[in-house]
FILO-709169 format. One record per residue (C-alpha): x negated, y, z; residue in one letter. Coordinates in steps of 0.25 Angstrom, whole numbers, plus 5000, padded with zeros to 4 digits. Layout:
N
XYZA ...
END
This chain:
753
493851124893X 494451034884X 494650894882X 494150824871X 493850664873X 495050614879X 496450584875X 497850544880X 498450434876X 499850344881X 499650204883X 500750104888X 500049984892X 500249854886X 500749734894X 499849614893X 500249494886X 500149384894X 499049264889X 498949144895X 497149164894X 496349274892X 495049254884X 493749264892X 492349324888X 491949194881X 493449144877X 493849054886X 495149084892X 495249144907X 495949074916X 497049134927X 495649144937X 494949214928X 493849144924X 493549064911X 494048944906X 493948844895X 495148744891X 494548624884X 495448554873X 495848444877X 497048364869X 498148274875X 497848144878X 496248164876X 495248084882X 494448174892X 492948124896X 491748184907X 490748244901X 489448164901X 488548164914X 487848314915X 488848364906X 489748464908X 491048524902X 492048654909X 492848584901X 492948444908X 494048454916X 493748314923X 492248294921X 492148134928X 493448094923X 493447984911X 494347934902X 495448034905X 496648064899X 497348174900X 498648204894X 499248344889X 498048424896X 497948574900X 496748604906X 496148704911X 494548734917X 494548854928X 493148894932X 493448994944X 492749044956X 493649054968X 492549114975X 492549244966X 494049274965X 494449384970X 495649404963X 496549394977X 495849494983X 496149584972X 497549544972X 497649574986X 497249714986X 498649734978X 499549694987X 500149745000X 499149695012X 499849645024X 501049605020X 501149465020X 501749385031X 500549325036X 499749485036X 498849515048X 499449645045X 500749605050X 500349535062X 501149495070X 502249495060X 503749505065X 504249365067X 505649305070X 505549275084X 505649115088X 506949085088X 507449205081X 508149235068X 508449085064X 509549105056X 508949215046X 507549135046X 508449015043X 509149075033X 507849135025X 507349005025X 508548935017X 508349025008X 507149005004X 507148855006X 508548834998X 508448744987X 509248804973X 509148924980X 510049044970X 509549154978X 507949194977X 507849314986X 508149335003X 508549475007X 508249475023X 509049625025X 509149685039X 509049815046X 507749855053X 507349765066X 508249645063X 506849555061X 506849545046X 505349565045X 505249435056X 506049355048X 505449365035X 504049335043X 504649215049X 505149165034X 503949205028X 503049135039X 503949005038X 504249005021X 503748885017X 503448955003X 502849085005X 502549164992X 502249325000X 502849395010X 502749535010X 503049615024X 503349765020X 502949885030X 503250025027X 501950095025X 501049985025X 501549865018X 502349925009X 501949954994X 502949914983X 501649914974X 501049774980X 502449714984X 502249604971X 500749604974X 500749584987X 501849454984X 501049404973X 499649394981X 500249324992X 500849214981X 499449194975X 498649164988X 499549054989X 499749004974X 498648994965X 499448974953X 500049124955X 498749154959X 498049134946X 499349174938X 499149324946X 497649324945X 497649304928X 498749414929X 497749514935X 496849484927X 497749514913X 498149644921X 497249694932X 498349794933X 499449714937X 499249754952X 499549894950X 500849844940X 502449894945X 503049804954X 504049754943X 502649714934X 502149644946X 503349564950X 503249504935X 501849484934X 501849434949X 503149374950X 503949344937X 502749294930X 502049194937X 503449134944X 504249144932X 503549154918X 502349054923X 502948964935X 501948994944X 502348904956X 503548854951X 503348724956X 503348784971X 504348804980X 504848954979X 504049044985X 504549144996X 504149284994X 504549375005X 504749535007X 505049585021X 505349735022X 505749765008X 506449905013X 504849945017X 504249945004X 503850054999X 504950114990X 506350094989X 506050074973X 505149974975X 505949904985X 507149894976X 506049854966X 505649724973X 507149684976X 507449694962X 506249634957X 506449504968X 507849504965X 507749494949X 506749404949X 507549294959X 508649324951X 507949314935X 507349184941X 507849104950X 506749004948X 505649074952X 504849014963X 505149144972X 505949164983X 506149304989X 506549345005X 506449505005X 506949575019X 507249715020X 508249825028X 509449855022X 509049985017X 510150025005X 509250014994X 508949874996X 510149835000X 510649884987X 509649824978X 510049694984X 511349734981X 511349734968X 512249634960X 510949614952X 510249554965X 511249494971X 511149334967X 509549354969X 509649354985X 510149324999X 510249415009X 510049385024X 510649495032X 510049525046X 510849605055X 510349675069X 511849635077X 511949505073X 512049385083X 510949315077X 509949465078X 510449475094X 510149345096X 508849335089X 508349465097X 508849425110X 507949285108X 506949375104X 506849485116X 507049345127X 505749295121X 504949415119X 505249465133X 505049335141X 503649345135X 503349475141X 504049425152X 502949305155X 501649405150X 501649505161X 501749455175X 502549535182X 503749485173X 503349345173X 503749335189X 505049365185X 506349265183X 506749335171X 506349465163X 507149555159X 508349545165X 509549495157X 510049605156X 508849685151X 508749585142X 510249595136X 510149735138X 508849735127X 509449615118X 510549695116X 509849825113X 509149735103X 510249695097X 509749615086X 508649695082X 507249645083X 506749795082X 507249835095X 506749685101X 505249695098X 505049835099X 505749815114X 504849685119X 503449775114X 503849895120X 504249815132X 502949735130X 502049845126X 500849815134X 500349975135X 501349965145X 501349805152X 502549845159X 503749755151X 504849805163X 504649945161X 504549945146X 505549845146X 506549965155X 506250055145X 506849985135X 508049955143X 508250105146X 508250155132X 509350055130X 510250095140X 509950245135X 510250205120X 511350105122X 512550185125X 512250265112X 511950135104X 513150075109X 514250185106X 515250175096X 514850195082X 513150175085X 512750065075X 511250085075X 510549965078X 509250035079X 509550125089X 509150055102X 507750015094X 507450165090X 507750205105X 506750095110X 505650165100X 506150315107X 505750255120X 504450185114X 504050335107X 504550405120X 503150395130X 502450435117X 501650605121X 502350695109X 500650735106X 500450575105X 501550555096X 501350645088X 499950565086X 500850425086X 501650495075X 500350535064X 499950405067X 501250345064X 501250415051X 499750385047X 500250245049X 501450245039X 502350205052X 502850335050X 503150355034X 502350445028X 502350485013X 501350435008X 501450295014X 500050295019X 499550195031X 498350195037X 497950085046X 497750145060X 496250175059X 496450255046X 497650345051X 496750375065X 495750425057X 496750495048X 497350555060X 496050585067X 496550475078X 495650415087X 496050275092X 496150325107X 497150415101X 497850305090X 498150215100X 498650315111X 499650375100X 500050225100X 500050185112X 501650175115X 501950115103X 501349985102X 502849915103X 503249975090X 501950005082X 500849885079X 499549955083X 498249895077X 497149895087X 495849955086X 495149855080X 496349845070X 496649975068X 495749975056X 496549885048X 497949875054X 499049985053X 500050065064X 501349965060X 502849965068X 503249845073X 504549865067X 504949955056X 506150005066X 505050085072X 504650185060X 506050175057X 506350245071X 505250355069X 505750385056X 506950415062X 506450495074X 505550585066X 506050605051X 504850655043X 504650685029X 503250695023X 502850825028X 502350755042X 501450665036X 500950765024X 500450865035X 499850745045X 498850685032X 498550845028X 498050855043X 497350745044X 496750775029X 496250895036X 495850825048X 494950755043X 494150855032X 493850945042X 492950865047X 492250885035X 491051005033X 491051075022X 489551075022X 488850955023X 487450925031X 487250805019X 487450895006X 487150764998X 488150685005X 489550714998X 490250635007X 491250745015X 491750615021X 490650605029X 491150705040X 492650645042X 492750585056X 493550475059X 494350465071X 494450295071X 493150245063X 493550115057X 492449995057X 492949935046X 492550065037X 491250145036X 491250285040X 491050335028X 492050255021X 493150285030X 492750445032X 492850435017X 494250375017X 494650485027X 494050605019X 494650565005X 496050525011X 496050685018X 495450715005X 496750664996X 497750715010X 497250855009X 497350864993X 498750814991X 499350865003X 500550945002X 499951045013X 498751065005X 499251184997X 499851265011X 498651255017X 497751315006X 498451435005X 498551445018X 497051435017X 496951325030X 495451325034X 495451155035X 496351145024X 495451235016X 494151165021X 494550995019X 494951035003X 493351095004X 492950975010X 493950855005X 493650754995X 493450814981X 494750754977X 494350674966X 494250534970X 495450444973X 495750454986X 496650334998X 497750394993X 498450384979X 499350504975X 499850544962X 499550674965X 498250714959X 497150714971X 496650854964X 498250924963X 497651014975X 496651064965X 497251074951X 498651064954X 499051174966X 498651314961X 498851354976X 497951274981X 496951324968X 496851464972X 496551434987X 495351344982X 494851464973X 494951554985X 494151464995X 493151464983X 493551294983X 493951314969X 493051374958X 492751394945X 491351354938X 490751354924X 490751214917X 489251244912X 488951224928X 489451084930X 488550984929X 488750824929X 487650804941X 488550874950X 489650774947X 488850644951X 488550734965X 490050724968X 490450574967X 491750594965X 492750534952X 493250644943X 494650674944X 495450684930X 496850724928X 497550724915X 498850804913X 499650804902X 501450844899X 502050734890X 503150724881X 504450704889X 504550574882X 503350514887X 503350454900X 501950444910X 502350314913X 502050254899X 500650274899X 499250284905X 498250404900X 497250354893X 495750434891X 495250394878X 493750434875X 493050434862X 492050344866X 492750244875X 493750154871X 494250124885X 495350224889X 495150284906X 496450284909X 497150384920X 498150364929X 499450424928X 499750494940X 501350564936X 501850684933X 501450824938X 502150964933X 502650904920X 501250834918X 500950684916X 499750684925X 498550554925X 497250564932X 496050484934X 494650474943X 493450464936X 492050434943X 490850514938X 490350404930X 491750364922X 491750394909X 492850474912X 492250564920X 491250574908X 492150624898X 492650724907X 491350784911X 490850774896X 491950884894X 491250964904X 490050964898X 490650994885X 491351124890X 489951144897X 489251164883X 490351214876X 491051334887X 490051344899X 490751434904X 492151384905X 492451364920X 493251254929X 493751244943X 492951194953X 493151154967X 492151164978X 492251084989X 491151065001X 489651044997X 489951084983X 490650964980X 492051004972X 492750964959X 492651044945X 493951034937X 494051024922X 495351044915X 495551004902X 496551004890X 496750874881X 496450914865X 497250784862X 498750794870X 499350914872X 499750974886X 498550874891X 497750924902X 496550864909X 495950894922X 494650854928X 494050864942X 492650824945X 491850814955X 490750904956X 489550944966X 489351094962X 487851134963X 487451264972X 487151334960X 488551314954X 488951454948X 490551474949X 491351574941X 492451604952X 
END
């Protein structure tokens, strides 16, 4: 079959000149809201009168006033509807949910106990309140458990100027793609001035949320501080970043402190003052060290041994336990609990680290248990079992005492139920996986097949180190630590690479479409969904809508799992019957990839002949295809276009653009990289896209013109599959294109092989 009606073209797109209006449908000039506005003429020095009574004028700026003067004028009517803007709540969807200081999501959020880190709190604060200030940014640094997270709560909850906050957390809060976003929207709830200057930028460029982080940081950043003077008459404003060293990417992360780092440097009169805390890890200690950065920032160094740490944590522990102390009873009867040497004996395990202090005083405090002496004894006996060794010549690791307090927190855990608390460790992102997927806790039972008898039994020891949502939050709260230390500690323990997690999301992809028939008692229906059982049914979804999110997310697992192949040729009896029964494969499903959703069925030649064994893949005439049957699968049309460039151009310059004969607007594909020396873009079409007509008009065309030619077919239950067309471009040589449609093949459907 051959293609005739499209072309390839390159395209670099032009940046848009910047203009102070834009022109609406009848002339007038838009205003930064959006909405039409006139500007009457008005000279210097004129006379301005009211309009007679019953008259009236938009362009009256002062309709009783009389016998007005007004000098050097520049005016400006806006008609706009607060009521219908919804321009905030699309921002919002482009930014990282849950990171502000002030986010149910992290509440309680850590805070500097009363009376505790003075001097560092102290010092924070004269920084950002010192006047001909030469330095613009803060670098908080510390090892992990020392309270750096507290203290940038504390600052941020007390700043008198607050621009954004944003609380980083691995796995969840953590996407270097909204880091500018997120900062930017928390600046515009409280100014409308950058508001408006942000909202006339979306509108010039509905794109700019997708932008690179460096466009973003001009457009959201150096423009509106810099080139316009947004807020200039303001007090600085303070724009904190806590847990740097947990964003995404150690790229992105070096991005940001070069980015910040430059800017306070190239403008020192910027209206912004940054306070960024993060580990010592060596990449960001040697982005700060740059001679480049140097001048922009000043460092406050936090260490775990120092006197003012000890102290801090000692205040800390006294405090903590005399409440436990007066809320049980059989405590409150005595003089003094612990004992002072208990207590010396657990300040000094501490040493400095909040880590070890908190997690001690829940686990000691851990109401599954209501016993605070015995917990407490517990405690104390690990220490004098690890302290000799911590103690020894040559033993510098701070952290040891912590990670053998989580040993004895893991140790009453059955090896059969942990081995539950681990999946759901890792459907959680607590325990890293490689794709970086969370689910909140509801989502990763009914991923896991969990019910929440068995979720909260797997969990049942852990409440002093993990933050478990209750049922009736379950649905919209995630698994998180308390500390970080704590993932750091199971990291250590158990090692893994992605092999753990591959395998549990290819069994829990077949898990759940077993449950699915291949013959269905509602042949109308195409919804397979329909048959998925849900372990933890979630109130704020429908059924169907949630069965539906379950089905296509097994869908997408099974397809591009790395297993996938092995088990075919095997010829596995579940593996073989979810490909018959998962989603057709053509629409977009949870999860992105850059792998084609289809590789498993043009790609791997393998996995090909299995199919053609089963009888899954087939081969029919194209004089049997009809358009009806495509309507009766409502699924979009998958379209993939291939194509080897010169060496010297570069995917990166260029969009694909579809050019039709009679349609001036271009369908643009998405560039999805580079596969086996090919430039590879791909794009969805629905069954009503003109797209999607174009394509099947050549179907129709090889349907009049070679009847018999034949293309691949694959049959899935209910006689719902996909029919692939392959295609060559008559206008660019080496151009290949592959389409993949949806298709409900008649009972009568006669096939060749």
């Amino acid at each position: 079959m051959e293609h005739r009606r499209f072309s390839l073209k390159f395209w670099k797109k032009k940046k848009k000149q910047p203009s102070s209006t834009e022109q609406g449908n009848d002339g007038t000039a838009l205003n930064p809201f959006g909405a039409s506005s006139s500007k009457p003429s008005v000279n210097p020095g004129t006379t301005t009168r009211a309009p007679h009574q019953g008259q009236t004028s938009k362009t009256q700026f002062f309709p009783n006033a009389t016998n007005t003067i007004i000098n050097n004028p520049v005016m400006q009517e806006v008609t706009y509807n607060s009521g219908s803007d919804t321009f905030m709540k699309e921002f919002a969807k482009h930014t990282i949910l849950g990171a502000a200081f002030d986010s149910s999501a992290r509440d309680p959020p850590p805070r500097c106990h009363p009376g505790t880190r003075l001097a560092t709190v102290e010092r924070a604060r004269n920084f950002y309140e010192e006047s001909g200030r030469q330095k613009r940014v803060l670098w908080i640094v510390g090892p992990a458990g020392v309270g750096k997270s507290a203290i940038m709560q504390t600052i941020a909850e007390t700043s008198p100027n607050l621009g954004a906050s944003l609380f980083f957390f691995v796995n969840v809060r953590d996407n270097p793609a909204r880091v500018i976003t997120t900062l930017a929207y928390q600046i515009a709830t409280k100014h409308p001035r950058y508001r408006d200057h942000i909202r006339q930028k979306a509108m010039d460029d509905p794109i700019l949320w997708e932008k690179s982080m460096s466009v973003q940081f001009e457009e959201f950043i150096v423009e509106p501080f810099v080139k316009w003077g947004v807020l200039k008459d303001l007090s600085p404003l303070l724009m904190i970043l806590d847990g740097l060293d947990e964003c995404s990417g150690i790229e992105a992360q070096c991005k940001l402190i070069n980015l910040i780092s430059g800017f306070a440097i190239r403008y020192p009169f910027a209206p912004l003052l940054w306070a960024i805390a993060s580990r010592p890890e060596p990449h960001i200690t040697a982005c700060f060290g740059r001679t480049t950065i140097l001048p922009s920032y000043q460092k406050i160094e936090l260490a775990v041994e120092s006197d003012e740490s000890r102290e801090d944590v000692e205040r800390f522990l006294g405090n903590e336990l005399e409440e436990i102390r007066a809320k049980y009873p059989s405590l409150s009867i005595l003089s003094r609990w612990p004992s002072e040497s208990d207590f010396l004996k657990l300040a000094a395990a501490a040493n400095g680290l909040f880590a070890y202090a908190s997690t001690a005083v829940k686990f000691i405090d851990d109401s599954a248990y209501g016993h605070p002496s015995a917990q407490l004894r517990q405690v104390l006996e690990t220490i004098d079992a690890v302290m000799p060794s911590v103690a020894a010549p040559g033993k510098t690791d701070p952290m040891a005492l912590l990670h053998s307090l989580y040993e004895r927190i893991l140790a009453p855990i059955p090896d059969d139920v942990f081995d539950i608390t681990r999946k759901l460790l890792l459907a959680t992102g607590i325990l890293d996986n490689y794709q970086g997927c969370t689910f909140y806790m509801t989502g990763a039972c009914n991923w896991l097949g969990l019910s929440p008898d068995d979720a909260y039994a797997a969990l049942h020891h852990l409440h002093s180190v993990l933050k478990v949502p209750s049922p009736l939050e379950a649905e919209s709260s995630y698994i998180t630590v308390h500390h970080k230390s704590f993932r750091d500690y199971l990291t250590k323990l158990s090692p893994q690479d992605d092999t753990e997690f591959r395998m549990l999301e290819f069994q829990c992809a077949l898990r759940i479409l077993k449950d699915v028939p291949e013959d269905s008692t509602s042949p109308a229906s195409p919804d397979f969904s329909d048959s998925v059982i849900l372990a933890w049914p979630r109130q704020k979804f429908t059924p169907k809508s949630d069965k539906s999110y379950f089905y296509a997310w097994a869908s997408s697992d099974l397809t591009q799992s790395v297993f996938l192949e092995d088990r075919l040729i095997s010829r596995d009896p579940a593996t073989i019957h979810a490909i018959r029964v998962m989603a057709l494969g053509t629409e977009q499903t949870p999860k992105s990839s850059i792998k084609s959703p289809l590789s498993w069925l043009l790609d791997v030649q393998s996995i090909v002949d299995v199919l053609h064994e089963q009888r899954l893949l087939r081969r029919v005439p194209v004089k049997m295809l009809r358009l009806d049957s495509t309507r009766c699968a409502p699924r979009p049309c998958y379209s993939r276009y291939r194509l080897k460039l010169p060496s010297d151009v570069s995917p990166s310059e260029g969009k694909l653009v579809l050019e039709c004969d009679e349609d001036t607007s271009p369908h643009r594909y998405e560039l999805k990289g580079e596969f086996n020396g090919y430039k590879v873009w791909s794009k969805f079409s629905s069954s009503t896209c003109k797209c999607f007509s174009r394509v099947w008009g050549h179907v129709e065309y090889a349907r009049e013109h070679t009847p018999d030619l034949t293309v691949t077919a694959f049959i899935g239950a209910r006689q719902f599959g996909l029919v692939v067309c392959n295609s060559t471009d008559r206008d660019e040589e080496g151009g290949e294109w592959t389409h993949v449609i949806p298709y409900r093949f008649p009972e009568d459907t006669e096939w060749v092989s």
